[in-house]
C-alpha positions as CSV (number, residue, x, y, z in Angstrom):
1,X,13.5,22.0,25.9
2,X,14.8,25.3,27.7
3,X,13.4,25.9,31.0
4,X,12.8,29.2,31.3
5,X,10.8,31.7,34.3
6,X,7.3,31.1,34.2
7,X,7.4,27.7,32.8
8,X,6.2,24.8,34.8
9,X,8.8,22.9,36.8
10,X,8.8,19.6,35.3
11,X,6.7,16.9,37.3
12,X,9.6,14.2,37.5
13,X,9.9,11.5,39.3
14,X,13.2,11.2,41.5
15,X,14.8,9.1,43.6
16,X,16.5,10.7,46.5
17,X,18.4,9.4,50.1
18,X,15.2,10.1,52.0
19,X,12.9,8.0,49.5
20,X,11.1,8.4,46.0
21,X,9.0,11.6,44.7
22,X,7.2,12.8,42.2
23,X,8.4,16.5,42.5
24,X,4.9,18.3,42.4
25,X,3.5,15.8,45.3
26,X,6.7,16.7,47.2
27,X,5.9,20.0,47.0
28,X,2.4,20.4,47.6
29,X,0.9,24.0,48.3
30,X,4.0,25.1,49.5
31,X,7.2,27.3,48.2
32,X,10.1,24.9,46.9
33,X,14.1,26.0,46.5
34,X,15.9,23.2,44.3
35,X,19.4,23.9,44.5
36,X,22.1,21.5,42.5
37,X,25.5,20.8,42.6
38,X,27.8,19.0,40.3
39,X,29.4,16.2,42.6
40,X,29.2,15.0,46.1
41,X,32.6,15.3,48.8
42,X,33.5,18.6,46.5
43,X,34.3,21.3,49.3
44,X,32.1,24.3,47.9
45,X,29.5,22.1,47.5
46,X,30.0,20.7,50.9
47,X,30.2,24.5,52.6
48,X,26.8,25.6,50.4
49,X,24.9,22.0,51.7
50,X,26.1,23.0,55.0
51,X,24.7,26.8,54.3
52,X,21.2,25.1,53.6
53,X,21.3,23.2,56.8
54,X,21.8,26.4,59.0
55,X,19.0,28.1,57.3
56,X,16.3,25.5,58.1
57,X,14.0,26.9,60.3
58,X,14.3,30.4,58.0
59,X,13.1,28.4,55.6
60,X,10.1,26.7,57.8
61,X,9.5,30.1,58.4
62,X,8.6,31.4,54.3
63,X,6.5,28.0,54.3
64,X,9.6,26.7,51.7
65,X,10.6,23.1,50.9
66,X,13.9,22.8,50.0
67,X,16.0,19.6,48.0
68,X,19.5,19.4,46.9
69,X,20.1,17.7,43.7
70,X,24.1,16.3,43.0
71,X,25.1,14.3,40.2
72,X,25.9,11.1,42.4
73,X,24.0,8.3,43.7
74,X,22.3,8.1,47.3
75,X,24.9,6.1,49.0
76,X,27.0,8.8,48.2
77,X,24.4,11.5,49.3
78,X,24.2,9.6,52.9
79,X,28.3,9.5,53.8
80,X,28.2,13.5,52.6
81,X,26.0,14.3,54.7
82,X,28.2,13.4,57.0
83,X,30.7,16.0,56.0
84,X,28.0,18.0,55.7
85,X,26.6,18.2,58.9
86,X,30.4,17.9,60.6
87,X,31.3,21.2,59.0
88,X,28.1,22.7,59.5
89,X,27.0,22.5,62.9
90,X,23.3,21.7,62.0
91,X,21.7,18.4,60.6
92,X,20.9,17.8,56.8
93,X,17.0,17.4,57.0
94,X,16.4,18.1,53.0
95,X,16.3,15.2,50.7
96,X,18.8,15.2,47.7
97,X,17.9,14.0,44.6
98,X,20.3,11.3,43.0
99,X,20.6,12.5,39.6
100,X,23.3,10.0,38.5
101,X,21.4,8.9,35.7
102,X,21.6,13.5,34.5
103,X,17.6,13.0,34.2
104,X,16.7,15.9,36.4
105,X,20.2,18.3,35.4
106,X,18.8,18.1,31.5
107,X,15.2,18.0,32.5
108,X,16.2,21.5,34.5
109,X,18.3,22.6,31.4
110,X,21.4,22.5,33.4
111,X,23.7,19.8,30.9
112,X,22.3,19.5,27.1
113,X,20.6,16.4,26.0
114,X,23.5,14.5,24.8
115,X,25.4,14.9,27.8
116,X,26.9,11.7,29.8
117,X,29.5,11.0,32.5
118,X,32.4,9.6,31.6
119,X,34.8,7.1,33.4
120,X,37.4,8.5,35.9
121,X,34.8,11.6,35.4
122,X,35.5,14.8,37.6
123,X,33.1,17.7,38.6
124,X,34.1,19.7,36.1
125,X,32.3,17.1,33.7
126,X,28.9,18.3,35.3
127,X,29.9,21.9,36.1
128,X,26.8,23.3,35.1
129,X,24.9,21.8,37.0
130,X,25.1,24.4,40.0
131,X,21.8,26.5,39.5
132,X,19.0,27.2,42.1
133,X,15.4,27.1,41.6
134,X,12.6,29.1,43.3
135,X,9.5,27.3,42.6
136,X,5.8,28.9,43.5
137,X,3.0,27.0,45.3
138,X,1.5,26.9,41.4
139,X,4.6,25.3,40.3
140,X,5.8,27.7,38.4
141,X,9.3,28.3,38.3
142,X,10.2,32.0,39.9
143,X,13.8,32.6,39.7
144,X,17.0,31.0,38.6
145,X,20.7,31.7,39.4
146,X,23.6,29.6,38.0
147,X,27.1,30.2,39.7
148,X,30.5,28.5,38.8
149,X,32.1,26.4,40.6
150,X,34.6,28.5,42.1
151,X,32.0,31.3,43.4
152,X,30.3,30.2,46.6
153,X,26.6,31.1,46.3
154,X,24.9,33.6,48.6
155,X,22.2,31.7,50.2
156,X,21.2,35.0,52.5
157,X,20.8,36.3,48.8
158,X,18.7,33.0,48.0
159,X,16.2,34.2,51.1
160,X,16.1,37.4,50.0
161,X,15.2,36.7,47.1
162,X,12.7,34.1,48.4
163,X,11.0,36.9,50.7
164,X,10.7,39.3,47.7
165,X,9.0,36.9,45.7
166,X,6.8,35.9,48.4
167,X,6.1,39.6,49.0
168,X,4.6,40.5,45.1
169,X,3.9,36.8,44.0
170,X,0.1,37.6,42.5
171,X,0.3,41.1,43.8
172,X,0.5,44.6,41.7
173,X,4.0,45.3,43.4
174,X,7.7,44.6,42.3
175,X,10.7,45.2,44.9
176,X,13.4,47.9,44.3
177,X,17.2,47.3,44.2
178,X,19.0,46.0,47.5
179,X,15.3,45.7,49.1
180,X,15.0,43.8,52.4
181,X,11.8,42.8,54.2
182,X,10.1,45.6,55.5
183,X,11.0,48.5,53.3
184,X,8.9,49.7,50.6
185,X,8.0,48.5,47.1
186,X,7.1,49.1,43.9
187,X,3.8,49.7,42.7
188,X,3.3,48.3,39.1
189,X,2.1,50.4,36.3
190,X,-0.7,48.4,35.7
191,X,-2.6,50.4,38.0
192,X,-3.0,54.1,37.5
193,X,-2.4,56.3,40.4
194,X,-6.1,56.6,41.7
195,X,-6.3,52.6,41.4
196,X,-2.9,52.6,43.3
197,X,-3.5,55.0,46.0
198,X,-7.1,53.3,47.0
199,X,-5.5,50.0,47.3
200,X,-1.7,50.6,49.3
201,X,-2.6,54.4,50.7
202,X,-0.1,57.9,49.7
203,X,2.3,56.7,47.3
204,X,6.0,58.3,47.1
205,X,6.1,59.4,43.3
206,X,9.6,59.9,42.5
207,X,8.8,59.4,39.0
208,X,5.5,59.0,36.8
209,X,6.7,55.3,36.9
210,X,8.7,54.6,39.8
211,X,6.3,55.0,42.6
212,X,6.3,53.8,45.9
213,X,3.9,52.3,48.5
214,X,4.6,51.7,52.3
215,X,5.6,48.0,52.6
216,X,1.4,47.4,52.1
217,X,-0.1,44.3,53.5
């Protein structure tokens, strides 16, 4: 079944190198980034892990879980970190889930059902497998980007993406194009200008439907 925005991030049960978790207990009331990779010791992999580790306490900040998922087993999870942390500067706190069995990659709708891994297999086997999730405090999944594998992924894109969501999640605002904390957003046309204007003040109406409100609380 296709995963798509909106649906509900399936409630699996995983095993990771920091213990087991049923995903929706692990995440609790909080915001949850799952970000996947198709093999451990893989050096973009390795850089992005690293990434992840340097952003920790960005990510304490937006109240925002975060757990890698790699298509290895958690032996292998433990000597990476290694790498991980040696090129990185900054220690690997986030559990990653050992998907070796594909469970969670087909669950996500990352590999199709009848995928397997072969003998002598390679990451290109499981190259799909390199999305990232943005998961709401109502489980619901928010955003989803899938990157090859040889395209590093952006993860000051990742928190600005996080920070947008967390800005207009259950609010009557979207963010414009490029937009970074702070600057104004969108107000949505499901409320009319008078309903607009007495909730988020003077709006700039650039266009009957593209007006803007001053970075509202």
């Amino acid at each position: 079944m296709a995963l798509r925005i909106n649906d509900e991030l399936p409630n699996l049960h995983v095993v990771t190198d920091q213990g087991e978790f049923d995903l929706h207990d692990w995440q609790g009331d909080s915001w949850a980034i799952l970000f996947s990779h198709p093999k451990d010791f893989t050096p973009v992999c390795t850089t992005e892990f690293g990434a992840v580790a340097q952003l920790a306490d960005e990510w304490a900040k937006r109240g925002t879980k975060v757990m890698g998922i790699s298509v290895d087993g958690v032996e292998e999870h433990k000597k990476w970190k290694g790498d991980i942390e040696k090129t990185s500067g900054a220690p690997a706190g986030f559990p990653i889930i050992a998907d070796d069995d594909l469970k969670v990659a087909k669950a996500l709708d990352m590999l199709p059902a009848d995928a397997y891994l072969p003998d002598g297999r390679t990451p290109a086997d499981s190259a799909t497998v390199r999305s990232v999730f943005i998961i709401a405090p109502n489980k619901k999944v928010q955003l989803m980007m899938t990157y090859p594998m040889s395209v590093g992924r952006n993860f000051a894109e990742v928190l600005r993406a996080l920070d947008g969501l967390q800005r207009t999640y259950n609010q009557p605002l979207a963010t414009p194009a490029n937009w970074e904390t702070g600057q104004d957003v969108i107000v949505a046309l499901s409320l009319d200008d008078a309903a607009a204007e007495e909730k988020y003040g003077t709006l700039d109406k650039q266009l009957p439907y593209l007006r803007f409100a001053k970075n509202p609380a």
